[in-house]
C-alpha positions in Angstrom: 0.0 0.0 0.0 1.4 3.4 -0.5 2.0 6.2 1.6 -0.8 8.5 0.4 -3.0 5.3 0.4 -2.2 5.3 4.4 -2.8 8.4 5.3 -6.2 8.4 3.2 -7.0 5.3 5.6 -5.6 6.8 8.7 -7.9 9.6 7.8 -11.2 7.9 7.3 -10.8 6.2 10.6 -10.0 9.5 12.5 -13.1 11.2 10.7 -15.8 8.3 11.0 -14.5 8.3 14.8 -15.1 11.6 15.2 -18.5 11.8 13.5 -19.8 9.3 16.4 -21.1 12.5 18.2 -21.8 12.0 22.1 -25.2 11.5 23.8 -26.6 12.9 26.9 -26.4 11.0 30.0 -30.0 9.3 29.6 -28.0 7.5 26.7 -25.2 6.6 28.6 -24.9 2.8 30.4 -24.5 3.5 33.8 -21.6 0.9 33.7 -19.8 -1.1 31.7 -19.8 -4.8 32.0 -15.5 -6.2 32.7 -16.3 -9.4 34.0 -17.4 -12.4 32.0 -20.7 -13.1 34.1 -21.8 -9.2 33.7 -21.0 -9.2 29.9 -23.0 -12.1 29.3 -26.0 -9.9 31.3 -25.8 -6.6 28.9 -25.4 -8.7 26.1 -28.8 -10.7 27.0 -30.7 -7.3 27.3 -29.6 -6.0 25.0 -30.5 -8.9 22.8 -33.8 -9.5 24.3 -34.2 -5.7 23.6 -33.8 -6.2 19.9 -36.5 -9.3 19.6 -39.1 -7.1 21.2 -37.9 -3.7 18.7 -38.5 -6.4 16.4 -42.5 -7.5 18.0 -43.5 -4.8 19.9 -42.0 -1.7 18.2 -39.7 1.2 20.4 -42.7 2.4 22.1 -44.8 -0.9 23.2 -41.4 -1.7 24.6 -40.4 -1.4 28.7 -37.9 -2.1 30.8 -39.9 -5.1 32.4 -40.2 -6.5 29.1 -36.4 -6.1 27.9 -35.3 -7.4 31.9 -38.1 -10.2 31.7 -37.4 -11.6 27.9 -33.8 -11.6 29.0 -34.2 -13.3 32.2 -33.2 -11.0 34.7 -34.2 -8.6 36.9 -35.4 -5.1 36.3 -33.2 -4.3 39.3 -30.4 -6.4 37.0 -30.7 -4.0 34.4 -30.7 -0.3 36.1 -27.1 -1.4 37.2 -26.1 -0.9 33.9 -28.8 1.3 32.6 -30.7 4.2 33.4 -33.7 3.5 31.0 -35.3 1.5 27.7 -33.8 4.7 26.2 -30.0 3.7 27.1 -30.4 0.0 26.0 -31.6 0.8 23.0 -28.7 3.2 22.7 -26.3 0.9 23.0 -27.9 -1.1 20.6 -27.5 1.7 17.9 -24.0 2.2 18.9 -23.7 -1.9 18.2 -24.9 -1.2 14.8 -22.7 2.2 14.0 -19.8 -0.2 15.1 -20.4 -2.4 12.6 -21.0 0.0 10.1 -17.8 1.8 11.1 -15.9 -1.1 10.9 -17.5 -2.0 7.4 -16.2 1.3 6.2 -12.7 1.2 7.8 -12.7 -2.2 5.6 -14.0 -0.8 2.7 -11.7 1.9 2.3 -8.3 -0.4 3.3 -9.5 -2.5 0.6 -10.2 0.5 -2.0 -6.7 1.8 -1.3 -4.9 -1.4 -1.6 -3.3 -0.3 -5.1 -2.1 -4.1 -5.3 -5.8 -4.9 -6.6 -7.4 -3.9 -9.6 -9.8 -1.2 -8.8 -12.9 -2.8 -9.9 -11.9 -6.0 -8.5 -11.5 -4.3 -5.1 -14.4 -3.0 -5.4 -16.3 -6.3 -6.0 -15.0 -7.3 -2.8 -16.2 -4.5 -1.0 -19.9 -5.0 -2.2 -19.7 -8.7 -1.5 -18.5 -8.0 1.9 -21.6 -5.2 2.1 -23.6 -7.7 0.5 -22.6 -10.3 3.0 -24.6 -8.8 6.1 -27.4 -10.1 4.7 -26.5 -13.7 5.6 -24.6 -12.7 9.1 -27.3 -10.4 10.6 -30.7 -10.1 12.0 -32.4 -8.4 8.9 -35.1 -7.8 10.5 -33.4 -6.4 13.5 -31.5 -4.1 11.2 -35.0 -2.6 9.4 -36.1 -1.8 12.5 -33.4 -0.4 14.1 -33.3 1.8 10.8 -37.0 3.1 11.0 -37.9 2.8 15.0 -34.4 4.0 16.6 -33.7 7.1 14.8 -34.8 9.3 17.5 -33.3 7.7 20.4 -29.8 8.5 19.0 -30.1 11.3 16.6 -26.2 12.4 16.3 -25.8 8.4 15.8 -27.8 8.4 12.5 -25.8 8.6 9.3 -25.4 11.9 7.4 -26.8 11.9 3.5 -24.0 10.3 1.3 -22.5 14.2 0.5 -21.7 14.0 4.0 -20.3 10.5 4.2 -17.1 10.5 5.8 -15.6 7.7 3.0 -16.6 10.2 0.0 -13.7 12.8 0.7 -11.1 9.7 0.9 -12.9 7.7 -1.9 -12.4 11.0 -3.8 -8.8 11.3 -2.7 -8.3 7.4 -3.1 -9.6 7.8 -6.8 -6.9 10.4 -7.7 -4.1 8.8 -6.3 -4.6 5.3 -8.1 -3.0 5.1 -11.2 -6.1 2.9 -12.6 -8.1 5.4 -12.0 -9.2 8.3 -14.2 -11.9 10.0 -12.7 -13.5 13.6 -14.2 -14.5 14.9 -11.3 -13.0 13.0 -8.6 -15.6 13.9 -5.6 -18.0 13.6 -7.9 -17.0 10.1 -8.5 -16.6 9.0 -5.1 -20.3 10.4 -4.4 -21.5 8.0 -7.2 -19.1 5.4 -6.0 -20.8 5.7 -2.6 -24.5 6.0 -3.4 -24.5 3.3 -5.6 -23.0 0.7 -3.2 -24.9 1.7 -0.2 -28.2 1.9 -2.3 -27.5 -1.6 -3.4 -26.4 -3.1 -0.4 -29.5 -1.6 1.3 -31.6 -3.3 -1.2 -30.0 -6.4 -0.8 -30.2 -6.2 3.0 -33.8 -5.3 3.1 -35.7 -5.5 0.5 -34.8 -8.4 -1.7 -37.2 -11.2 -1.8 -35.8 -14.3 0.0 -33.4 -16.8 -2.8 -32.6 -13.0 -4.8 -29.1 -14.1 -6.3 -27.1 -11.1 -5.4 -24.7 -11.6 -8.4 -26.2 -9.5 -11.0 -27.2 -6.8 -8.8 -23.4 -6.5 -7.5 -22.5 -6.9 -11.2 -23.8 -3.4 -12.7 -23.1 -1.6 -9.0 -19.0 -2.7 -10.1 -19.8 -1.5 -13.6 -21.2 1.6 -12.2 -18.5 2.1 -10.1 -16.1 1.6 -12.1 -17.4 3.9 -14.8 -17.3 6.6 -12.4 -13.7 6.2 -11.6 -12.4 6.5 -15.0 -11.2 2.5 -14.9 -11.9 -0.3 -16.9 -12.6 -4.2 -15.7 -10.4 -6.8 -15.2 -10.5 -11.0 -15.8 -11.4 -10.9 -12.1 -14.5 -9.2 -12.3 -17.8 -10.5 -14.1 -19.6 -7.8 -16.5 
């Protein structure tokens, strides 16, 4: 990888980090779990939280429901949080990690100039593509539609705003592959056409969609945008 290809990555991370934002206290957990036995708690309410998002909906939903489904005591669960609001917070925050840590990955992989860049980006929407079979989709629709209020600075910004576009942008010009004609107005593309179709994927395909053609045009849009061409490694 080169250098400007590290920095652009060292620069993502910082930014997506910072974007986090911070809550107010009735967000906060009250603690945090360091033994095995207490970890094994949050991570039951927080669970049994998500099933009953899921049924119930954010408001049908109370903390003797998420301590009862999760077999524990209301009293159980103000030791680590001060309200339905907090859980449900942290569930958010479980979800942003895994969305930062998606586009940390992403954005290694789209700087790694040992890969073709339409190739690399194939990876990247297999590996957005790949949620579908790892998480609750349901769990993720919901959280989505129902949770947007509880942690407002935690929902993510409109694509313009996307931390990655900036280093996609900066990514594109540095790649000698790449030939973009407008290089944030590349990345932009870049990024609305993969999250559009991952989303679809995620959500909204019918059960048995094959994924394959739908990740094939989102690579040949992509890689349009860029300026590049296909490779043997990549289906058209």
């Amino acid at each position: 990888m080169s250098k400007n290809s590290e920095d652009s990555v060292k620069r993502v991370k910082a930014h997506v980090s910072g974007s986090l934002g911070v809550g107010d206290e009735r967000l906060q957990p009250r603690r945090t779990p360091s033994q095995e036995r207490a970890q094994a708690t949050v991570a039951a309410i927080k669970e049994a939280a998500g099933q009953l998002l899921v049924e119930r909906g954010y408001a049908r939903v109370s903390t003797n429901l998420i301590a009862a489904r999760a077999g524990v005591s209301v009293g159980s669960l103000y030791q680590y949080f001060p309200g339905k609001e907090a859980v449900f917070s942290a569930l958010v925050q479980d979800h942003v990690d895994g969305m930062k840590a998606s586009t940390e990955e992403a954005i290694a992989t789209l700087a790694d100039l040992r890969l073709p860049f339409a190739t690399a980006t194939r990876r990247v929407m297999t590996q957005m593509a790949a949620i579908r079979t790892t998480t609750d989709e349901d769990l993720l629709q919901v959280i989505a539609v129902e949770l947007a209020h509880v942690s407002p600075h935690k929902t993510p910004h409109g694509h313009a705003h996307s931390p990655g576009v900036d280093q996609i942008a900066a990514l594109l010009e540095a790649r000698p592959d790449c030939h973009p004609t407008h290089a944030h107005a590349a990345a932009l593309t870049i990024v609305g056409c993969c999250a559009t179709v991952a989303k679809w994927l995620i959500h909204r395909a019918p059960s048995g969609t094959d994924p394959q053609p739908y990740l094939d045009q989102a690579v040949l849009v992509c890689v349009a945008a860029a300026g590049s061409e296909m490779d043997t490694g990549v289906h058209g």
